[in-house]
PDB file of N, CA, C, O and CB in Angstrom:
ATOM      1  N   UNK A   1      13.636 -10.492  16.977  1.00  0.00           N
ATOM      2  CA  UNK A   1      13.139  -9.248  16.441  1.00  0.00           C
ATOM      3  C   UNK A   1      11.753  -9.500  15.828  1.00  0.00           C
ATOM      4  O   UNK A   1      11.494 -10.375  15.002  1.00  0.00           O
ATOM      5  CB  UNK A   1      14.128  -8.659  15.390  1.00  0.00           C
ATOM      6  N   UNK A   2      10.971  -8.679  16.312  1.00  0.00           N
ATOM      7  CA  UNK A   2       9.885  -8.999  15.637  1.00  0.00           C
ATOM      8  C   UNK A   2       9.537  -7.978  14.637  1.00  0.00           C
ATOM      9  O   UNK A   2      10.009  -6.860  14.843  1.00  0.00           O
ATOM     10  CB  UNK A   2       8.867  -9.237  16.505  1.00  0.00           C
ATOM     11  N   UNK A   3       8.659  -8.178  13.388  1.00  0.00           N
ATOM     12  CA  UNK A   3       8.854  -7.562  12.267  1.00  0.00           C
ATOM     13  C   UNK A   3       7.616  -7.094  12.189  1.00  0.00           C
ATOM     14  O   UNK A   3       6.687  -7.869  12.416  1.00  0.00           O
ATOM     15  CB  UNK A   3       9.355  -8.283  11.175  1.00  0.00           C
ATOM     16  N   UNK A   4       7.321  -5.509  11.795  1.00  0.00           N
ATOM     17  CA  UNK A   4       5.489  -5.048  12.200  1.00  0.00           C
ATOM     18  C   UNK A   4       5.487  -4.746  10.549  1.00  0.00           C
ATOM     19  O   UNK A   4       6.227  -4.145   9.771  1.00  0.00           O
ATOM     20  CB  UNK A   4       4.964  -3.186  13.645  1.00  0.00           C
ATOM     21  N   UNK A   5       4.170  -5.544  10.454  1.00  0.00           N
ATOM     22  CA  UNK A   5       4.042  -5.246   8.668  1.00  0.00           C
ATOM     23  C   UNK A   5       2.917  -3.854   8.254  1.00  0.00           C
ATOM     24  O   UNK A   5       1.941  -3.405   8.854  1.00  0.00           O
ATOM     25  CB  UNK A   5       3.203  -6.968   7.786  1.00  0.00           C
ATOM     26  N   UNK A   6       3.443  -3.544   7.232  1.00  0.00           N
ATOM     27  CA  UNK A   6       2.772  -2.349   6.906  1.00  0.00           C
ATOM     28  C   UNK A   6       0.947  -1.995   7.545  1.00  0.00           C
ATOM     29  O   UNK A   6       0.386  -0.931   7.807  1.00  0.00           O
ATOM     30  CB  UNK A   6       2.866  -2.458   5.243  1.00  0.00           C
ATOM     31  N   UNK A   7       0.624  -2.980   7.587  1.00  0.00           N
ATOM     32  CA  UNK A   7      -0.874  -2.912   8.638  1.00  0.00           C
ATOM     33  C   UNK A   7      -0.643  -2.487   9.579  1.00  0.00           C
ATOM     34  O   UNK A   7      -1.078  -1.389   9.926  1.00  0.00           O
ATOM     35  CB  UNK A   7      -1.626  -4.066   9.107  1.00  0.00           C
ATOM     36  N   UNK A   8      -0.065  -3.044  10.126  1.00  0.00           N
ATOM     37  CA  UNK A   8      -0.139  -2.205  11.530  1.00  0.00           C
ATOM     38  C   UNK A   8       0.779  -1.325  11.594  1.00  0.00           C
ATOM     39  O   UNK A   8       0.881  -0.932  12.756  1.00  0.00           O
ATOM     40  CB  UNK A   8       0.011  -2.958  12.780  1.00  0.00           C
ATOM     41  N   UNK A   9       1.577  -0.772  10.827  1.00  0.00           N
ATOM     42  CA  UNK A   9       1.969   0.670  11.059  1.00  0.00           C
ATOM     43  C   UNK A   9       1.204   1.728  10.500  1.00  0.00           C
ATOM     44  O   UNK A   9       1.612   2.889  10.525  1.00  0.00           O
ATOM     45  CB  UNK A   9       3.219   0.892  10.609  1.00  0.00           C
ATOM     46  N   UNK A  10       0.123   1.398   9.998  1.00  0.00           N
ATOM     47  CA  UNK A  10      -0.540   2.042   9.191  1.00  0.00           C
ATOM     48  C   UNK A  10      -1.794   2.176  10.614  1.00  0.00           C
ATOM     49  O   UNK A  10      -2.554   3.071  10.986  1.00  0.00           O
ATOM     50  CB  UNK A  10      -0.837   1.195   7.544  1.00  0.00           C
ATOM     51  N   UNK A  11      -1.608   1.327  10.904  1.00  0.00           N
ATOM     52  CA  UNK A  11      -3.005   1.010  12.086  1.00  0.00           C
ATOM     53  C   UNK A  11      -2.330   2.021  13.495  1.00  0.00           C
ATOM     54  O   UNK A  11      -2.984   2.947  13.976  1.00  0.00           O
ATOM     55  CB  UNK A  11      -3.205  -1.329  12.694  1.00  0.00           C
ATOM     56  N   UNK A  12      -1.471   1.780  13.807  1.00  0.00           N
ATOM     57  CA  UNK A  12      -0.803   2.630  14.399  1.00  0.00           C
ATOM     58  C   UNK A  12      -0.756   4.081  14.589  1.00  0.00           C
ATOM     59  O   UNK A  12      -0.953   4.731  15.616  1.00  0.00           O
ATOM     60  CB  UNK A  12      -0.042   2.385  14.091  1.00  0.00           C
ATOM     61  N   UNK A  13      -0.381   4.567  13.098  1.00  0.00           N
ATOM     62  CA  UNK A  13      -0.283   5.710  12.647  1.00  0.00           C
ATOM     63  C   UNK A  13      -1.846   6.463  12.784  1.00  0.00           C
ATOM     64  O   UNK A  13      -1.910   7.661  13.060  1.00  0.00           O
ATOM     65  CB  UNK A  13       0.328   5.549  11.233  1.00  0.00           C
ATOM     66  N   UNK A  14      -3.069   5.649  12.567  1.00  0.00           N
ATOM     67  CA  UNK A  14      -4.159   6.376  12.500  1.00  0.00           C
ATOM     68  C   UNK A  14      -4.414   6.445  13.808  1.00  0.00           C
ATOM     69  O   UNK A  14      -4.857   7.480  14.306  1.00  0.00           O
ATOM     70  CB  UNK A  14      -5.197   5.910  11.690  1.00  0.00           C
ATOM     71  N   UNK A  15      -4.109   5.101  14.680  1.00  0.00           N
ATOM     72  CA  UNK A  15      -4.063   5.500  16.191  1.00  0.00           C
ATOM     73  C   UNK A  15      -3.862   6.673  17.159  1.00  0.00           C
ATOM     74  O   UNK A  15      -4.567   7.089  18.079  1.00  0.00           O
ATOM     75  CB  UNK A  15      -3.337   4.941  16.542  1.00  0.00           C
ATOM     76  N   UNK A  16      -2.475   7.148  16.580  1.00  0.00           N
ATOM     77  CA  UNK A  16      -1.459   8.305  17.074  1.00  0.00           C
ATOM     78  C   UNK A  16      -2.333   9.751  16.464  1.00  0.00           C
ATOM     79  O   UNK A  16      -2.457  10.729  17.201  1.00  0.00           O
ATOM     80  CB  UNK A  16       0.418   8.070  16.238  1.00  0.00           C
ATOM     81  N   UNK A  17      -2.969   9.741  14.887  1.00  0.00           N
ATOM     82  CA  UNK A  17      -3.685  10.802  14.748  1.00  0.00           C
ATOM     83  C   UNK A  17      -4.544  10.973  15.961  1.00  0.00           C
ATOM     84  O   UNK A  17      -4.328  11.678  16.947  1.00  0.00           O
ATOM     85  CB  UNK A  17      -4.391  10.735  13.554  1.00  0.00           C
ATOM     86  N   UNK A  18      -6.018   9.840  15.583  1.00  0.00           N
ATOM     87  CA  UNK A  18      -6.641  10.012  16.770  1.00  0.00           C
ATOM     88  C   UNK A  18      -6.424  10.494  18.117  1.00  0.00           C
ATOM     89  O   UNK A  18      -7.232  11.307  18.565  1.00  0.00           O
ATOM     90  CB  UNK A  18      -6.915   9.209  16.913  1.00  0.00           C
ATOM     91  N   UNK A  19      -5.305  10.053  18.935  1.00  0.00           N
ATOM     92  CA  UNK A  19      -5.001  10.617  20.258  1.00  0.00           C
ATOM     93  C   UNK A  19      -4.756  11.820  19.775  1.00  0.00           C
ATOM     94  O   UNK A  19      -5.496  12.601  20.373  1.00  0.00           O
ATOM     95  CB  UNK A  19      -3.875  10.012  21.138  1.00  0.00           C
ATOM     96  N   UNK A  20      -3.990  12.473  18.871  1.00  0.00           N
ATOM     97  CA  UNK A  20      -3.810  13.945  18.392  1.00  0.00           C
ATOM     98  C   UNK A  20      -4.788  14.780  18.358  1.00  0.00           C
ATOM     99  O   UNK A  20      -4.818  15.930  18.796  1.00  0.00           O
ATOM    100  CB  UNK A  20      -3.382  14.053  17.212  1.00  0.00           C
ATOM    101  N   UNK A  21      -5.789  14.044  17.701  1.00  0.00           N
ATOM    102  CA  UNK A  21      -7.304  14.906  17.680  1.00  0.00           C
ATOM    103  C   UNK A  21      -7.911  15.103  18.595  1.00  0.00           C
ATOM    104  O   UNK A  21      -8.662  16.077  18.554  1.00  0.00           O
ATOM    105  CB  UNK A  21      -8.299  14.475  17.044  1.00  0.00           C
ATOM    106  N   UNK A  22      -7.873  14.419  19.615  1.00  0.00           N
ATOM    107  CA  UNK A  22      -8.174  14.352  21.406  1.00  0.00           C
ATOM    108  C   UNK A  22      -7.335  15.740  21.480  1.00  0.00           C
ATOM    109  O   UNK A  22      -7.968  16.795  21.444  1.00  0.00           O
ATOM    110  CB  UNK A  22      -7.346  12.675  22.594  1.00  0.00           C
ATOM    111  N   UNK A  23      -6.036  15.754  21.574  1.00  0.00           N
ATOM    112  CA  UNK A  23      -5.176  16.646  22.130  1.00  0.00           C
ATOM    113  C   UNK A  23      -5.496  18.506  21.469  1.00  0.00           C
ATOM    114  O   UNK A  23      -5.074  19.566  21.929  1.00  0.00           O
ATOM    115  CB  UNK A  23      -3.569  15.920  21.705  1.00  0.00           C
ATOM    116  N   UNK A  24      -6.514  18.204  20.095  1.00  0.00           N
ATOM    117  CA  UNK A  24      -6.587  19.487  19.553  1.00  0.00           C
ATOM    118  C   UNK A  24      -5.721  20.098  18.493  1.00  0.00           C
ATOM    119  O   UNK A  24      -5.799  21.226  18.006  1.00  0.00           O
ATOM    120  CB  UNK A  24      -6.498  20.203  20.491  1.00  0.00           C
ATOM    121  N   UNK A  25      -4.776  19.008  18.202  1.00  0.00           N
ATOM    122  CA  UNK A  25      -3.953  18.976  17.262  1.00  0.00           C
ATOM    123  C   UNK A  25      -4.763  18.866  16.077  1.00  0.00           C
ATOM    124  O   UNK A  25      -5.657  18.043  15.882  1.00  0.00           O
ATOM    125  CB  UNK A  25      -3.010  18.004  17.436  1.00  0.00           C
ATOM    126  N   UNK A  26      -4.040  20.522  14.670  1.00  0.00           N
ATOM    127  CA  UNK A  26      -4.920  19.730  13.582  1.00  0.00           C
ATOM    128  C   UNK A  26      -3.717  20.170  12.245  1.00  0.00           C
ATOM    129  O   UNK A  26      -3.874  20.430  11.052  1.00  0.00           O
ATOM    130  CB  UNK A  26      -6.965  20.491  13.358  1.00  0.00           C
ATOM    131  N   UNK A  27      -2.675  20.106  13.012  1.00  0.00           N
ATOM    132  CA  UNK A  27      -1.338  20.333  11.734  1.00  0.00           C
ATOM    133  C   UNK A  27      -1.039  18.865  11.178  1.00  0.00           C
ATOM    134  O   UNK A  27      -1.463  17.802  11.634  1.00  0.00           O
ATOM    135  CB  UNK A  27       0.426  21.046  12.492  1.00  0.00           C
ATOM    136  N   UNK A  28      -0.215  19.070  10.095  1.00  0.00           N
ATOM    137  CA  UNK A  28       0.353  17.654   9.909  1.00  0.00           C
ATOM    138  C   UNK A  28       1.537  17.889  10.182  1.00  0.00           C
ATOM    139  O   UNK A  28       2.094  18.968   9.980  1.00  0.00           O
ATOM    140  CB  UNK A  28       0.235  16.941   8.600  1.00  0.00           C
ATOM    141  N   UNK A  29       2.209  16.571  10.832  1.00  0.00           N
ATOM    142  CA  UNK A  29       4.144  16.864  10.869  1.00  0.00           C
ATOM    143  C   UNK A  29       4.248  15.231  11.053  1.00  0.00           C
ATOM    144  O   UNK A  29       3.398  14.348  11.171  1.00  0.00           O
ATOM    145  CB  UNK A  29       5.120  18.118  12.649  1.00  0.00           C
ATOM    146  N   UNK A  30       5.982  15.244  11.016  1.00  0.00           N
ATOM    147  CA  UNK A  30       6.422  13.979  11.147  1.00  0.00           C
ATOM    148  C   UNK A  30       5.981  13.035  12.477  1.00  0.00           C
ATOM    149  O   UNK A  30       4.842  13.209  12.912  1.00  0.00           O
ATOM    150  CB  UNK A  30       7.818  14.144  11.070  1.00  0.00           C
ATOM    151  N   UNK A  31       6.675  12.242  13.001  1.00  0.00           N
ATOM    152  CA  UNK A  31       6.684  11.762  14.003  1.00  0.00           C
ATOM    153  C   UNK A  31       7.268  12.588  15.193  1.00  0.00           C
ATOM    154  O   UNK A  31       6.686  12.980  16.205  1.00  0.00           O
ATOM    155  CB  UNK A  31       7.190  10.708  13.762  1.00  0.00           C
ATOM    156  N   UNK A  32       8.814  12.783  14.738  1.00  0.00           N
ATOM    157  CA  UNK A  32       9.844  13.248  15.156  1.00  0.00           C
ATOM    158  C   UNK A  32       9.488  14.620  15.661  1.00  0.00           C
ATOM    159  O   UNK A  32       9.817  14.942  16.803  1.00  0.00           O
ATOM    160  CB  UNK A  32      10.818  13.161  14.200  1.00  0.00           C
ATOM    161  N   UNK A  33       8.762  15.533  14.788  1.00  0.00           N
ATOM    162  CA  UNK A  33       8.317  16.789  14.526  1.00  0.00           C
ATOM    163  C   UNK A  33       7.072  17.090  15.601  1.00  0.00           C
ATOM    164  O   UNK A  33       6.890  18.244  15.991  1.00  0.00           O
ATOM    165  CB  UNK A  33       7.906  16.870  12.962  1.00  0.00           C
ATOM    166  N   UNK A  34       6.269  16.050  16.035  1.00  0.00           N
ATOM    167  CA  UNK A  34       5.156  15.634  17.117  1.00  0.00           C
ATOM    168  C   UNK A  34       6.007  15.787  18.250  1.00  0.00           C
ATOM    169  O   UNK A  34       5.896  16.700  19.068  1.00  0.00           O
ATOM    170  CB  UNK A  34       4.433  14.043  17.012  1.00  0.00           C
ATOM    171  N   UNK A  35       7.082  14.642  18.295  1.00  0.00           N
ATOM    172  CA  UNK A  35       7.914  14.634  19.451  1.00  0.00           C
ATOM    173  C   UNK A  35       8.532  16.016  20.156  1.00  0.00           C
ATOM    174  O   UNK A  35       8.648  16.307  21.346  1.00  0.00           O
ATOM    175  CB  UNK A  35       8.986  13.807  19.054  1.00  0.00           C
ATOM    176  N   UNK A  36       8.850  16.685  19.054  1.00  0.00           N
ATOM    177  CA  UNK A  36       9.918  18.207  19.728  1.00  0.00           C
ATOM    178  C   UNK A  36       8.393  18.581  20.125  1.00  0.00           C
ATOM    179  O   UNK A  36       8.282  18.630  21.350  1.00  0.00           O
ATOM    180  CB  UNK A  36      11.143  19.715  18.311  1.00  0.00           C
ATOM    181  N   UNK A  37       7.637  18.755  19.696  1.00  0.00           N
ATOM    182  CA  UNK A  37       6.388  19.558  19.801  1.00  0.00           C
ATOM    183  C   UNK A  37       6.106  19.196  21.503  1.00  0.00           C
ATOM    184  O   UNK A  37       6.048  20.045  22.392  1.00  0.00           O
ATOM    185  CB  UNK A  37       5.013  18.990  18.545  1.00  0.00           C
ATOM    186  N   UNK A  38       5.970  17.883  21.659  1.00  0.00           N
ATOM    187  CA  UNK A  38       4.630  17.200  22.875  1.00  0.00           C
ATOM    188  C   UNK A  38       6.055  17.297  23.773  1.00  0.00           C
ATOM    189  O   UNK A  38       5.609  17.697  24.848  1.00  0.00           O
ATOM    190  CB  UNK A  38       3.525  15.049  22.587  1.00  0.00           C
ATOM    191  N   UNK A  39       7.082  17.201  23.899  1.00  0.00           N
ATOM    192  CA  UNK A  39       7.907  16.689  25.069  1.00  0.00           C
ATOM    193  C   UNK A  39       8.146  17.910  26.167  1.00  0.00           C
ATOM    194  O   UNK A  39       8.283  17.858  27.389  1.00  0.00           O
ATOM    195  CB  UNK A  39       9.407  16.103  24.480  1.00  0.00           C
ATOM    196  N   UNK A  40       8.141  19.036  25.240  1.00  0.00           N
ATOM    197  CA  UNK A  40       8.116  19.934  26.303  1.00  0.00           C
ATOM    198  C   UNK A  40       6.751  20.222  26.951  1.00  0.00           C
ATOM    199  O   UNK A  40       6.905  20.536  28.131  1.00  0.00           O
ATOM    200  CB  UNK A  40       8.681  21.124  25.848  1.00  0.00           C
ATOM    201  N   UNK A  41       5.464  20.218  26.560  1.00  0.00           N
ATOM    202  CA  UNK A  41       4.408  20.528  26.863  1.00  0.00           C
ATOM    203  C   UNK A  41       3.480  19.189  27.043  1.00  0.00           C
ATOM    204  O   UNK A  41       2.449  18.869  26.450  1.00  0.00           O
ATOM    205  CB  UNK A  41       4.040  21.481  25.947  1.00  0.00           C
ATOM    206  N   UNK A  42       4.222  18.516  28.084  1.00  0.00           N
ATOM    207  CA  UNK A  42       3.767  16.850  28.134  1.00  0.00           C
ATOM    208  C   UNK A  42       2.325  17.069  28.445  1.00  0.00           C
ATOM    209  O   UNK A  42       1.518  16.582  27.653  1.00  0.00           O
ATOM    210  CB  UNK A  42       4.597  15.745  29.453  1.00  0.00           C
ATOM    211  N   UNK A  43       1.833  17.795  29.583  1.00  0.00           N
ATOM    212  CA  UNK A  43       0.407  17.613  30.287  1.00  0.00           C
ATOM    213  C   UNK A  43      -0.257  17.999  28.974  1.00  0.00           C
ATOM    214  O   UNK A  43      -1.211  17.274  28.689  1.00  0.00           O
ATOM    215  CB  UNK A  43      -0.024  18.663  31.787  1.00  0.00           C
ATOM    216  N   UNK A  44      -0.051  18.725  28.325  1.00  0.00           N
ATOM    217  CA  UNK A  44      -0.964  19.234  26.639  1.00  0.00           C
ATOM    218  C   UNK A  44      -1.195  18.135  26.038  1.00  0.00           C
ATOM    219  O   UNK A  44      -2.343  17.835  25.710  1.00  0.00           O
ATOM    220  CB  UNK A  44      -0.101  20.211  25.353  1.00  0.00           C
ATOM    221  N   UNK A  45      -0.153  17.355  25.792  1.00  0.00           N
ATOM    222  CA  UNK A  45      -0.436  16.095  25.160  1.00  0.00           C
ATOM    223  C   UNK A  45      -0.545  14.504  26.028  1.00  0.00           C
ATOM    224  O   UNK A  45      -0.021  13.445  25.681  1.00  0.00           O
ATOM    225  CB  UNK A  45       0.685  16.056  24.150  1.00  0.00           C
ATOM    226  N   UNK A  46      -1.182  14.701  26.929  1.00  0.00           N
ATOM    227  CA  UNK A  46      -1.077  13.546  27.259  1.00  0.00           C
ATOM    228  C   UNK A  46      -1.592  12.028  26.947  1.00  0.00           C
ATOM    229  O   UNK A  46      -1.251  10.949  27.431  1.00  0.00           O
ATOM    230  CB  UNK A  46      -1.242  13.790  28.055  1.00  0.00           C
ATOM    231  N   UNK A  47      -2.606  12.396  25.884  1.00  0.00           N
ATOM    232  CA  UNK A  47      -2.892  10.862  25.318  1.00  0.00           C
ATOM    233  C   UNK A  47      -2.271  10.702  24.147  1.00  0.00           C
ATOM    234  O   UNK A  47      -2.871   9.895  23.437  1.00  0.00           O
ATOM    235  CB  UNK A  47      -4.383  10.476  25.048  1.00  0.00           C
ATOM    236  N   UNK A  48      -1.127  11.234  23.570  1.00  0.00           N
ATOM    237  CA  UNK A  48      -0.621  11.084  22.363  1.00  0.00           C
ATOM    238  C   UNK A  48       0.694  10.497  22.471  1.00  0.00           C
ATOM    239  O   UNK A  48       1.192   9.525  21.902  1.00  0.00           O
ATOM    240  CB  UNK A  48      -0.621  12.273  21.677  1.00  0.00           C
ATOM    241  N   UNK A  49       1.388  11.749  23.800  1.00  0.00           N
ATOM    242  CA  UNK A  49       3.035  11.714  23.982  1.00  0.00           C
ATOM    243  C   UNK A  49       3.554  10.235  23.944  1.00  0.00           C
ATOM    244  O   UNK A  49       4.535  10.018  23.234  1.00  0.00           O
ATOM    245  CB  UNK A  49       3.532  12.404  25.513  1.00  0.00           C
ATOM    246  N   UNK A  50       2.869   8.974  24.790  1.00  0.00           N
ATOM    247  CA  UNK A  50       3.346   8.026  25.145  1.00  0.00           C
ATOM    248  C   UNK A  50       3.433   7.194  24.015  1.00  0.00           C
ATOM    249  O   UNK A  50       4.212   6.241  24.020  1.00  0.00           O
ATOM    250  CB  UNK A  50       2.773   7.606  26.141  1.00  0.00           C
ATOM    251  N   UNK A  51       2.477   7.535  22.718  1.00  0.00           N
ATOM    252  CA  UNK A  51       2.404   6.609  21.769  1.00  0.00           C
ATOM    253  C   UNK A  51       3.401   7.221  20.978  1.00  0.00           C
ATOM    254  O   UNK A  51       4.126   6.452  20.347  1.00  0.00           O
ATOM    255  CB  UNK A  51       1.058   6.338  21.145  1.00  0.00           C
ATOM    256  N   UNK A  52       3.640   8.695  20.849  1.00  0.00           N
ATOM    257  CA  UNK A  52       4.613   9.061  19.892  1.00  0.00           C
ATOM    258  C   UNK A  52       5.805   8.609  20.346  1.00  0.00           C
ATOM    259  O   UNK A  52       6.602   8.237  19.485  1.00  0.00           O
ATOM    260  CB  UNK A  52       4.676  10.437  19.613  1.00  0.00           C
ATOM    261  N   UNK A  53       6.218   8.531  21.803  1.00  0.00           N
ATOM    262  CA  UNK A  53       7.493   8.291  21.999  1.00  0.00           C
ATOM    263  C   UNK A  53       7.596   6.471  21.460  1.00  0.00           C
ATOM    264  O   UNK A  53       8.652   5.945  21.109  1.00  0.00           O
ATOM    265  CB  UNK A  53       7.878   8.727  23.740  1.00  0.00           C
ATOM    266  N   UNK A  54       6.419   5.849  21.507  1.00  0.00           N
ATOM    267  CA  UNK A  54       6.797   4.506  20.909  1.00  0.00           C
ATOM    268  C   UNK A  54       6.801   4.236  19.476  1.00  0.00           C
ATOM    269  O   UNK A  54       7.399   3.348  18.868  1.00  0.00           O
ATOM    270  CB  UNK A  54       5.982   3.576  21.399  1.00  0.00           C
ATOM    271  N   UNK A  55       5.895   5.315  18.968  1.00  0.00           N
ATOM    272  CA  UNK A  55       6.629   5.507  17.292  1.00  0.00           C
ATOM    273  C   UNK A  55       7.945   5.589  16.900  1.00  0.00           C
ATOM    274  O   UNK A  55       8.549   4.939  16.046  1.00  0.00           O
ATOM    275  CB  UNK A  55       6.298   6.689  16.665  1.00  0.00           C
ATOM    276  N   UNK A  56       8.436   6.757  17.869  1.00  0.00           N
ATOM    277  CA  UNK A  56       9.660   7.375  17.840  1.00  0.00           C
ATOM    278  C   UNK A  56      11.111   5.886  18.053  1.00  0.00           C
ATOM    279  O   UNK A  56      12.068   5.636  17.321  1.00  0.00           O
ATOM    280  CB  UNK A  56       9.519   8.709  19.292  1.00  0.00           C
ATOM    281  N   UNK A  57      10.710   5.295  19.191  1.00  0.00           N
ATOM    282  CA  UNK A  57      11.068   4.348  19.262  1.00  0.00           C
ATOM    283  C   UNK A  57      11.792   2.937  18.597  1.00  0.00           C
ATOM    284  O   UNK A  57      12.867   2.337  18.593  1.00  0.00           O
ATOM    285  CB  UNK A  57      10.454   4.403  19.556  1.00  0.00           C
ATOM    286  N   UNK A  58       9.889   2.828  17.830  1.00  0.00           N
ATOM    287  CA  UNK A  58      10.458   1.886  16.349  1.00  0.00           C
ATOM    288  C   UNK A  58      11.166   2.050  15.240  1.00  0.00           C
ATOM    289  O   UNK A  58      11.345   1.110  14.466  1.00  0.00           O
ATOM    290  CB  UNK A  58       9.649   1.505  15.666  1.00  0.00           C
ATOM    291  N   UNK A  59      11.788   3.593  14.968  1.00  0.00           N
ATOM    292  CA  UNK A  59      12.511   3.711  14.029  1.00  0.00           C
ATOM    293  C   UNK A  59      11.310   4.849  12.965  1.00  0.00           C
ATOM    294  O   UNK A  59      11.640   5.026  11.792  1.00  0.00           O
ATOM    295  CB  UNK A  59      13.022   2.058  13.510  1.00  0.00           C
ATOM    296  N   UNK A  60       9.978   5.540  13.494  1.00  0.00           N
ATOM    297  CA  UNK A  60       9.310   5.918  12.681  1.00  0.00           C
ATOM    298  C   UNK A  60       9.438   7.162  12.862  1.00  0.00           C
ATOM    299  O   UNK A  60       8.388   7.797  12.951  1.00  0.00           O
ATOM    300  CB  UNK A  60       8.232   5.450  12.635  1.00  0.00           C
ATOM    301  N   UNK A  61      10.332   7.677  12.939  1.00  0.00           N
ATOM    302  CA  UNK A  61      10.086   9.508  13.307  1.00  0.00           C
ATOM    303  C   UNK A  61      10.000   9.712  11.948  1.00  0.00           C
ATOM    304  O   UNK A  61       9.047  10.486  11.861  1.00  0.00           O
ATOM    305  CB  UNK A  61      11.486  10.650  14.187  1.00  0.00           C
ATOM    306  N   UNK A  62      10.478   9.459  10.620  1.00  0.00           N
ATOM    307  CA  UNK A  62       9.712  10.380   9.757  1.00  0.00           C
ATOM    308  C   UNK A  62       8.428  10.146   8.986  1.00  0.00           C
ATOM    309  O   UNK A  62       8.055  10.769   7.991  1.00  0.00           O
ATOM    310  CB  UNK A  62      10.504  10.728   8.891  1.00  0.00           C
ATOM    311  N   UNK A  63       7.774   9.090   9.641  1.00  0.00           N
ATOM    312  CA  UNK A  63       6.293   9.190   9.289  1.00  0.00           C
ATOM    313  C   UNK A  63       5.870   9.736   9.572  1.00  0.00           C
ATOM    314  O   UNK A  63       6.001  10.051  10.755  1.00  0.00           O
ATOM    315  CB  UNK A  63       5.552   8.622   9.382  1.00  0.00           C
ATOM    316  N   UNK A  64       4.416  10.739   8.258  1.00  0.00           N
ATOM    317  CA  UNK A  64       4.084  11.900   8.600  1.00  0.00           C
ATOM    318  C   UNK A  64       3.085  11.320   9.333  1.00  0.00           C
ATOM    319  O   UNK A  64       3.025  10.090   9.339  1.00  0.00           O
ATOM    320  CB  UNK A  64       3.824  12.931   7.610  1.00  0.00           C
ATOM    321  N   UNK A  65       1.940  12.247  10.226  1.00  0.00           N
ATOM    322  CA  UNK A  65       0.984  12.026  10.524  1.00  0.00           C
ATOM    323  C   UNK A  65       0.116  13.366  10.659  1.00  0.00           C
ATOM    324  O   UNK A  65       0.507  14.490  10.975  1.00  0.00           O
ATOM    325  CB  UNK A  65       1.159  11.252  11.477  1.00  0.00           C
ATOM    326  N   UNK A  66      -1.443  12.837  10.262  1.00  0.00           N
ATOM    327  CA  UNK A  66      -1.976  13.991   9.990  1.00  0.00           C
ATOM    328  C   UNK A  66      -2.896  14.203  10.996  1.00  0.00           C
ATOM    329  O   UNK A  66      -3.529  13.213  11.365  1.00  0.00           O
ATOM    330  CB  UNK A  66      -2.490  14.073   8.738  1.00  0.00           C
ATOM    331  N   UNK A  67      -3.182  15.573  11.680  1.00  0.00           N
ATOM    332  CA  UNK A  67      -3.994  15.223  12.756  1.00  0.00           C
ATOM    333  C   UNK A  67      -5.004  16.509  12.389  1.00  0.00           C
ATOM    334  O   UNK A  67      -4.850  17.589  11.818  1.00  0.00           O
ATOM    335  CB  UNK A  67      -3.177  15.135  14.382  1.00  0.00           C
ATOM    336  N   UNK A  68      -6.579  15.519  13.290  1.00  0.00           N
ATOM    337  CA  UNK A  68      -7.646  16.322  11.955  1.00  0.00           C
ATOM    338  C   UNK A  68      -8.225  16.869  13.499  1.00  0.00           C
ATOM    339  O   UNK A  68      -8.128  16.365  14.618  1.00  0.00           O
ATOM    340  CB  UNK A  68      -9.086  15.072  10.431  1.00  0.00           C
ATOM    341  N   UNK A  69      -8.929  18.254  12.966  1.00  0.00           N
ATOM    342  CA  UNK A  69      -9.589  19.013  13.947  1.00  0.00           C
ATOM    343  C   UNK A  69     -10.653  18.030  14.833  1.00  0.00           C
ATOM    344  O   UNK A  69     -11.388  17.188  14.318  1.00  0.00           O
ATOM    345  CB  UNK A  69     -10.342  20.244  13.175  1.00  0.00           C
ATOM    346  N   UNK A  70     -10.566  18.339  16.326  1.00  0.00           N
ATOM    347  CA  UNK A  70     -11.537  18.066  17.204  1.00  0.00           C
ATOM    348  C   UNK A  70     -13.027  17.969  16.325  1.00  0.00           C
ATOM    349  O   UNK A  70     -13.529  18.857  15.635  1.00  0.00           O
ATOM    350  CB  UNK A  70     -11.472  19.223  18.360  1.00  0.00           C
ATOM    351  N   UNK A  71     -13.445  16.870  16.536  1.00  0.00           N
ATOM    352  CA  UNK A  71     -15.227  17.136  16.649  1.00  0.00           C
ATOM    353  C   UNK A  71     -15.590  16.315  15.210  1.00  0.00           C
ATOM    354  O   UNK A  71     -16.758  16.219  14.832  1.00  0.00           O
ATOM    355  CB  UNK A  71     -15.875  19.249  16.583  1.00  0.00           C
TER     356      UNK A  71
END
C-alpha cells in the first residue's frame, strides 16, 4: 500500500480544480458531488472526469474542491 502524504493530495486537488476550470466549472462541491455531476455529461467534462474518478477512487470523495472561473 502505498501511502500519499498530505502534499500531494493537496497537489492533486489543485490539479483536479485546474482541469475544472478548463471545463468552465466555477462552483465548489465535493469530490463525490463533481462525480454525480461529470458522469453523466462525460464529453462536458472531459479533462477533469478521469482525474475525479481517481480521486474518487482513493477514498477522497469528500474533499471539497473549488473550481475558479475560466480566464
Amino acid at each position: 500500500m502505498k501511502i500519499i502524504t498530505q502534499k500531494q493530495k493537496d497537489l492533486a486537488i489543485g490539479y483536479v480544480a485546474e482541469l475544472l476550470k478548463q471545463d468552465g466549472a466555477i462552483q465548489t462541491q465535493t469530490v463525490q458531488e463533481w462525480l454525480d455531476i461529470a458522469q453523466p455529461r462525460p464529453a462536458q467534462f472531459a479533462p477533469s472526469l478521469p482525474a475525479l474518478e481517481i480521486l474518487g477512487l482513493l477514498g477522497f470523495g469528500d474533499v471539497i474542491v473549488q473550481a475558479a472561473k475560466p480566464g
